[in-house]
C-alpha positions as CSV (number, residue, x, y, z in Angstrom):
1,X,-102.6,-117.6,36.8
2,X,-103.6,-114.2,35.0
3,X,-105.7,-111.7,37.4
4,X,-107.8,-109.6,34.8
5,X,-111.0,-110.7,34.3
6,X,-111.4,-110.0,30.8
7,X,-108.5,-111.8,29.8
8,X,-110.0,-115.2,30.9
9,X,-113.3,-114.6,30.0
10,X,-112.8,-116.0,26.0
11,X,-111.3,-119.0,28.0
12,X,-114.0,-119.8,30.4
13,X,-117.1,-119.3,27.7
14,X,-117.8,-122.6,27.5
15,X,-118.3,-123.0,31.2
16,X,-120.3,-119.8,31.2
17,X,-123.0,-121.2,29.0
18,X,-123.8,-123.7,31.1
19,X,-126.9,-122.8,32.5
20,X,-126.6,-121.9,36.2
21,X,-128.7,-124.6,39.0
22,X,-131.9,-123.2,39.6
23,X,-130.9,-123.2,43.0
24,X,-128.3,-123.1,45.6
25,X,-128.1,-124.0,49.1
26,X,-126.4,-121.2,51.9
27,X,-125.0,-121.8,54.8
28,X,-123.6,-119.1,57.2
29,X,-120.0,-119.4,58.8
30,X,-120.5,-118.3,62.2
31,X,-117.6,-116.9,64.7
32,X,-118.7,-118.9,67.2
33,X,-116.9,-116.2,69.8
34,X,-118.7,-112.9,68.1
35,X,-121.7,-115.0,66.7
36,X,-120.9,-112.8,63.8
37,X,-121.0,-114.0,60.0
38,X,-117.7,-114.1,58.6
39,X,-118.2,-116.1,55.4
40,X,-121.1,-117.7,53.6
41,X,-120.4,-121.5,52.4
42,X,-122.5,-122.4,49.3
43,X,-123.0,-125.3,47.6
44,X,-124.3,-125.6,43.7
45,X,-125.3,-128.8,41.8
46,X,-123.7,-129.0,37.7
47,X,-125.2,-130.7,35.1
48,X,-124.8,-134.6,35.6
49,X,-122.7,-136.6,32.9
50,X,-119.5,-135.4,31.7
51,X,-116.2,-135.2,32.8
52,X,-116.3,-135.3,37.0
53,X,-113.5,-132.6,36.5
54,X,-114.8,-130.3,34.9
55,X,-118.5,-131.0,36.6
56,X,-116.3,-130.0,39.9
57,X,-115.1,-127.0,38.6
58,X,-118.6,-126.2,37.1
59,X,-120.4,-126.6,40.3
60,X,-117.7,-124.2,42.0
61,X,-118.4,-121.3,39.4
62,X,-122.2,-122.3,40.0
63,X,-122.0,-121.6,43.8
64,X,-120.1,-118.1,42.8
65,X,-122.6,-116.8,40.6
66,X,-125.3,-118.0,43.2
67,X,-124.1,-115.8,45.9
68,X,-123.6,-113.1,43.3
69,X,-126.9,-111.1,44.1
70,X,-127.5,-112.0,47.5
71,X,-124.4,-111.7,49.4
72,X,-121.1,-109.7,49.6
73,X,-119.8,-111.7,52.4
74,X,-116.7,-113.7,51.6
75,X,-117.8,-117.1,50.0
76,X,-116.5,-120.4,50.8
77,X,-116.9,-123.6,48.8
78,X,-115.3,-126.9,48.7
79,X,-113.4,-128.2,45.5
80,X,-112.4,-132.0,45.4
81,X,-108.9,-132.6,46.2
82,X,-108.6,-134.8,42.9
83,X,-109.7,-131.5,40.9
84,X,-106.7,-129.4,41.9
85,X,-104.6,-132.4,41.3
86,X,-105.4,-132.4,37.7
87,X,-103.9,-128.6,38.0
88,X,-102.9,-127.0,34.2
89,X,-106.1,-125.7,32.5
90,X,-108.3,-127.0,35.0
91,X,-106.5,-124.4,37.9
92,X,-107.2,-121.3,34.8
93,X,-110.8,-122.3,34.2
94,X,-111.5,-123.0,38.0
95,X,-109.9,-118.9,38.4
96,X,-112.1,-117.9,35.3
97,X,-114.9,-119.0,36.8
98,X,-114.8,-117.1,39.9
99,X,-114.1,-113.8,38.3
100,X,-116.7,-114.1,35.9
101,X,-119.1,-114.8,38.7
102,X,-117.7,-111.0,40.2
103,X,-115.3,-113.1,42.8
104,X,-112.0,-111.5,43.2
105,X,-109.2,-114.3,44.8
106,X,-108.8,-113.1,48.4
107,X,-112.8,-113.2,48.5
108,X,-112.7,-116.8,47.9
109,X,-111.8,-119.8,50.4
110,X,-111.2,-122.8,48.8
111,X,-111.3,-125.7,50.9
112,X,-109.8,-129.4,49.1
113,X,-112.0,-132.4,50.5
114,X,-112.5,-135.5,49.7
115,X,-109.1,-137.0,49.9
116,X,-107.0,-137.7,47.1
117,X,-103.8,-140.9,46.8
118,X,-100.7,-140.5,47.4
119,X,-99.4,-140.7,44.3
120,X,-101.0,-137.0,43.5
121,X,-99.6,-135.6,46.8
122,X,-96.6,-133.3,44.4
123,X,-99.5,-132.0,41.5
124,X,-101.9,-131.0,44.3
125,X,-99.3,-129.4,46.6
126,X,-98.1,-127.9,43.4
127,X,-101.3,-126.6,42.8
128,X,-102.6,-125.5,46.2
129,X,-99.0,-122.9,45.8
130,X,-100.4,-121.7,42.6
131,X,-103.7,-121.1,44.2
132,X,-102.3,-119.2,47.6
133,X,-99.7,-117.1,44.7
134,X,-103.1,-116.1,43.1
135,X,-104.1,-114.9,46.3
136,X,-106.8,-117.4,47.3
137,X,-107.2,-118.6,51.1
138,X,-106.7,-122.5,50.4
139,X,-108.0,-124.4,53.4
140,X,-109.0,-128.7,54.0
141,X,-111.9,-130.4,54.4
142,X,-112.9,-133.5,56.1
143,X,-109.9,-133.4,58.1
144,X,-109.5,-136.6,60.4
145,X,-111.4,-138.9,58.2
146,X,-109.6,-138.3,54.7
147,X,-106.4,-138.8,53.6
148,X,-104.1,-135.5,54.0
149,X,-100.9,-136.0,55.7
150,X,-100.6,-133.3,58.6
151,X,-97.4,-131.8,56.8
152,X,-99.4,-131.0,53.7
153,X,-100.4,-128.2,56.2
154,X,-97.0,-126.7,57.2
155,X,-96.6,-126.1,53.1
156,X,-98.6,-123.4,53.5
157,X,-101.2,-121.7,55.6
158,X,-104.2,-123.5,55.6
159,X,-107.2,-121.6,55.9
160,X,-109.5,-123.1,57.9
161,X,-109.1,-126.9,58.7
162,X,-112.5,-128.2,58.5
163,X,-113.3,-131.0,60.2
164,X,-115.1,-134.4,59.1
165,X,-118.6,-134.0,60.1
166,X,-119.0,-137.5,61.4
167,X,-115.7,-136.3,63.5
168,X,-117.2,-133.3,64.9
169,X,-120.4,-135.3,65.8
170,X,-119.0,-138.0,67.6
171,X,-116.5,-135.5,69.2
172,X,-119.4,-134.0,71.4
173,X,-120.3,-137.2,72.6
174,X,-116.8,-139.4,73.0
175,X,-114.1,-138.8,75.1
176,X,-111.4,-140.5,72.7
177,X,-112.9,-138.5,69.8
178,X,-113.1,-135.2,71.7
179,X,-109.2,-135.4,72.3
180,X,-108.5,-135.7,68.2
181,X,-110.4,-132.5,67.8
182,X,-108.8,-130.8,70.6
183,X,-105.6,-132.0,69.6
184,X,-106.0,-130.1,65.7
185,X,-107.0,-126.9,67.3
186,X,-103.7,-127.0,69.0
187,X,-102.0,-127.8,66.0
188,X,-104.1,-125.4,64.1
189,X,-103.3,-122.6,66.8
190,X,-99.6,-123.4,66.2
191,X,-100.1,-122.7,62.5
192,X,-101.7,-120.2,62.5
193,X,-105.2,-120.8,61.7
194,X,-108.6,-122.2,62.7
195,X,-111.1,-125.3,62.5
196,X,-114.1,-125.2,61.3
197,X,-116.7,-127.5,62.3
198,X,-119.3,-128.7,60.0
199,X,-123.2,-130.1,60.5
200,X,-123.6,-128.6,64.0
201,X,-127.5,-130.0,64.7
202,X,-127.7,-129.4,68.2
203,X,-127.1,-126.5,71.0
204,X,-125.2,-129.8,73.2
205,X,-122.7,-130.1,70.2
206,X,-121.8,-126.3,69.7
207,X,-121.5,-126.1,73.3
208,X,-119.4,-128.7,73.5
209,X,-116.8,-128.0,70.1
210,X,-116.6,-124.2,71.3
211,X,-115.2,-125.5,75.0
212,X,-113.1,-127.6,72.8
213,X,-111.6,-124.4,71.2
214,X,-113.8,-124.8,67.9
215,X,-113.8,-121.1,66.2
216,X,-115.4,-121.4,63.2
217,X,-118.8,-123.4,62.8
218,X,-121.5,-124.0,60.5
219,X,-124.8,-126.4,61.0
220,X,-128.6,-126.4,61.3
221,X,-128.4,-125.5,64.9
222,X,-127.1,-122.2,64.2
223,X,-129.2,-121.4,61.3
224,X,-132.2,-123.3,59.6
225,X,-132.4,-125.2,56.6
226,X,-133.3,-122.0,53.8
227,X,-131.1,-119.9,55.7
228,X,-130.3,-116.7,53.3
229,X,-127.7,-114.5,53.6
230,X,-128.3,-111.3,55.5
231,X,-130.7,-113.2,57.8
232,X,-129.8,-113.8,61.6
233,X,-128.5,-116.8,63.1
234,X,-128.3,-118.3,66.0
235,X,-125.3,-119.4,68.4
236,X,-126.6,-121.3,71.5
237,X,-125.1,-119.9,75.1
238,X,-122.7,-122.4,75.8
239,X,-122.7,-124.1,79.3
240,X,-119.0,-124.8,79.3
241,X,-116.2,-121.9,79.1
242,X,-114.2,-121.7,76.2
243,X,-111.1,-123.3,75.9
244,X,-108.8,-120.8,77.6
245,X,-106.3,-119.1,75.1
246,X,-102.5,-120.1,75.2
247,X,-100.6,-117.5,76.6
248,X,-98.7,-115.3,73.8
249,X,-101.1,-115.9,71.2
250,X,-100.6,-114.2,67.9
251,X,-102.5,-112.3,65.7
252,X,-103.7,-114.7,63.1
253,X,-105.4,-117.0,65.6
254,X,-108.1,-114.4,65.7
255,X,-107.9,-113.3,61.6
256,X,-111.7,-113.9,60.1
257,X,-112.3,-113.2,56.6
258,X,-112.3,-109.5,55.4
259,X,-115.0,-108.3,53.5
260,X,-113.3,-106.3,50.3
261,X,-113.9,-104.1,47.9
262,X,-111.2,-102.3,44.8
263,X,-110.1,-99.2,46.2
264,X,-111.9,-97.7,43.0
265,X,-115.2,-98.3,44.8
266,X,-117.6,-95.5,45.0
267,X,-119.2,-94.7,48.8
268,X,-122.6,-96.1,47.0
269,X,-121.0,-99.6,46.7
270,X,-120.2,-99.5,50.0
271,X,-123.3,-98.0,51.9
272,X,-125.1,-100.4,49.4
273,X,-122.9,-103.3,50.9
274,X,-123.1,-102.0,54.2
275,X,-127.0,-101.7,54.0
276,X,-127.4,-105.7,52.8
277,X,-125.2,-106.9,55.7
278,X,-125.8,-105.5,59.0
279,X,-122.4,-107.8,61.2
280,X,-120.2,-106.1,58.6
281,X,-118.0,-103.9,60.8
282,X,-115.5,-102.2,58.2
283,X,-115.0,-102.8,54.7
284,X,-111.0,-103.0,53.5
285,X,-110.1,-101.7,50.1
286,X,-107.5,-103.4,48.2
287,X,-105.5,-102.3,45.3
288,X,-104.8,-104.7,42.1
289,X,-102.1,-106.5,44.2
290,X,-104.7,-107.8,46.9
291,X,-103.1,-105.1,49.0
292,X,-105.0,-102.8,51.3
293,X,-105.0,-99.4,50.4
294,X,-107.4,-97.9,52.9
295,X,-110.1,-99.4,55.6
296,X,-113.8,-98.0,55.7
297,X,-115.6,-98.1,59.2
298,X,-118.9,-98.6,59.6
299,X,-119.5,-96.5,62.2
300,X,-117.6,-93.5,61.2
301,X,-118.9,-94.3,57.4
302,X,-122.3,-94.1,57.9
303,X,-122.0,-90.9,60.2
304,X,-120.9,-89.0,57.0
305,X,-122.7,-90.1,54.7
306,X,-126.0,-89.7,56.6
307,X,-125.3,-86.4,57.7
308,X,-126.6,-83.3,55.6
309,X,-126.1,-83.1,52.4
310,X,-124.3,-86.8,52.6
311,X,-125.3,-89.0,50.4
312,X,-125.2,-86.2,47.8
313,X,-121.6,-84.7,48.4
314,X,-120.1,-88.4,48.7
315,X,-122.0,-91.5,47.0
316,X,-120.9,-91.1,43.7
317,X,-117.2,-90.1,44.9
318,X,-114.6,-92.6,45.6
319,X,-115.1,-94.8,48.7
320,X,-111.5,-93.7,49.9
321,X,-112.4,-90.1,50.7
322,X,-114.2,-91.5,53.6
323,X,-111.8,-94.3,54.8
324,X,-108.7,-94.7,56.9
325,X,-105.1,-95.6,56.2
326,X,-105.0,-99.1,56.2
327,X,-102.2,-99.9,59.2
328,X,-101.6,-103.5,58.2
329,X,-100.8,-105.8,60.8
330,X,-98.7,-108.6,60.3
331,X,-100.2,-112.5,61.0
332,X,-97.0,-113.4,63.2
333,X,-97.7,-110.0,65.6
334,X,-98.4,-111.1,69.1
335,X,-101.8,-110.0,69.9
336,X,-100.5,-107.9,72.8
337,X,-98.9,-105.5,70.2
338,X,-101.3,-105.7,67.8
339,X,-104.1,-103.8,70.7
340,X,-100.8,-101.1,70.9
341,X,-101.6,-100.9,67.4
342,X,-105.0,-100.3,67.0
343,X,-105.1,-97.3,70.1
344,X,-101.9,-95.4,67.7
345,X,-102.9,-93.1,65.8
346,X,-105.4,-89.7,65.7
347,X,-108.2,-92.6,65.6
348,X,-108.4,-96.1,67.5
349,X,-109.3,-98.8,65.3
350,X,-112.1,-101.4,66.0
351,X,-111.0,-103.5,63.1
352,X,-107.0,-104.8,62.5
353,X,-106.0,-105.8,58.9
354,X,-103.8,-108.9,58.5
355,X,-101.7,-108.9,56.1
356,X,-99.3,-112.1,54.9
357,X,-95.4,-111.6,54.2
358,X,-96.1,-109.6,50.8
359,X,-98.4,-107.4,52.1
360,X,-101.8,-109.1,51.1
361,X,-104.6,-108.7,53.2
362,X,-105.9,-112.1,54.4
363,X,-108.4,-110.6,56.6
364,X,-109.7,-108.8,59.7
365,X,-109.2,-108.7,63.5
366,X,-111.4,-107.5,65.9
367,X,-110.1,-105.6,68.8
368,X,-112.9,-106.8,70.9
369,X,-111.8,-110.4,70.2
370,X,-108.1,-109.3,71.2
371,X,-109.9,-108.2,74.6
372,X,-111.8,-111.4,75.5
373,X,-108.5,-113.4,74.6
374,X,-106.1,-111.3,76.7
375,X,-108.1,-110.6,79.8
């Protein structure tokens, strides 16, 4: 799978010319322990008739280039299961399409729904490989309803498991369906990851997935129907405690997505970024290789840059000027030595960067989170 946008553009023209949906629906991931934004999930309508194929990959490309002008937040959309499972061209067109819409991979979270039979269980694990080499984050949808077998997961990180909504529904109510969802965030803690829970309608039912040890959520009772990105959301005070925190956890239990820019970004792009999303904390720059290269804070960002003379001397120079070293973290650090981490140094970090076992970012920690967890 090629990384250089230009060099799948020729390939992907015919999918370009589709005419984009006149509109797109938004709907913010929400940290359900920060009530922070961490992703935006958007779904896109294609053009009916056709190969279902290459419809799927269509609408895919269709939510990227929705998000395009609105939101710099890392996007998330669903792909059917069967789509990767067709894997060759369709894999090279469904890449094309995200970096003509300005998407680079570790921006992107795939998540397979839908199910798909057993018979296409090698092409898709095949292809969900490819996907995570290209430096996408591959996660599941619908999990508990569809067919995925549970070591599909331990191929590869997935990233997040999202739950059936029907699942996450009755889950609030029933005892015997609470247990199933408590018993994936323990597997899911175990891997590394974290569920996400879908169609949240009601304060009761986040309440009662976060005491369950739900993370990630999305649904109208956290933001309304029209919800656009940069606008607030809501995250209902939950009666219940949080699931307490196993003891020893590691780093990547508490990894959200990062929000990323090339480390030839000017300190314009960033203070424009910065400016149109008010819960972005830091912003990481990564080279060609997905790799951090240097970490931007917010805080200490816009300090400069506002100061006299700022925006003059530095927003048409490169972003790095301004930033940090990176100091990756590894995802398998225990989160005890991962808060050593972030007080080393001439400055203490507020934001960790997790990075997988080539050195690719795969996202953010908050320190504060680390905090909560261990005290």
């Amino acid at each position: 799978m090629v990384s250089d946008v230009s060099a799948r553009h020729d390939a992907f023209v015919t999918l370009q010319q589709v005419p984009a949906p006149t509109q797109a629906v938004f709907e913010p991931v929400v940290d359900l322990g920060t009530g922070a934004v961490v992703a935006v999930a958007a779904h896109a309508s294609a053009a009916p008739g056709g190969d279902p194929v290459a419809r799927d990959v269509e609408r895919v490309a269709a939510a990227a280039r929705a998000t395009a002008p609105v939101a710099r937040l890392p996007l998330q959309v669903s792909v059917a299961a069967g789509t990767l499972a067709a894997g060759g061209t369709v894999l090279d067109d469904l890449h094309a399409g995200l970096c003509a819409a300005g998407r680079r991979p570790r921006e992107v979270t795939l998540c397979a729904s839908g199910g798909f039979a057993p018979a296409q269980r090698p092409v898709l694990a095949a292809a969900l490989r490819r996907l995570r080499q290209a430096g996408y984050l591959v996660g599941f949808g619908g999990l508990g309803a569809v067919h995925l077998p549970l070591d599909l997961l331990a191929d590869g990180v997935p990233s997040p498991l999202g739950l059936d909504p029907e699942l996450a529904r009755r889950a609030a109510a029933e005892a015997p369906h609470a247990a199933v969802v408590a018993s994936l965030v323990a597997l899911a803690r175990r891997l590394g990851t974290q569920v996400q829970a879908p169609g949240l309608d009601s304060a009761a039912r986040v309440a009662r997935l976060r005491a369950l040890g739900v993370r990630l959520a999305r649904g109208p009772a956290l933001a309304p129907p029209g919800w656009r990105p940069g606008e607030p959301v809501t995250v209902p005070l939950a009666d219940d405690a949080p699931a307490p925190v196993d003891v020893g956890p590691r780093v990547a239990e508490f990894t959200v997505p990062a929000v990323t820019l090339p480390d030839t970004a000017t300190a314009a792009q960033v203070l424009d970024l910065l400016n149109a999303e008010a819960s972005v904390t830091s912003v990481v720059l990564l080279d060609e290789r997905q790799r951090p290269s240097a970490a931007v804070d917010r805080t200490r960002f816009l300090l400069e840059i506002s100061g006299p003379y700022g925006h003059a001397l530095h927003a048409a120079r490169p972003a790095a000027r301004l930033a940090d070293p990176p100091g990756p973290v590894p995802r398998t650090v225990p989160a005890m030595a991962a808060l050593r981490a972030a007080g080393r140094g001439a400055r203490v970090r507020d934001d960790l960067i997790v990075v997988d076992e080539v050195g690719r970012c795969l996202g953010i920690v908050r320190v504060a989170d680390l905090l909560r967890a261990l005290t």
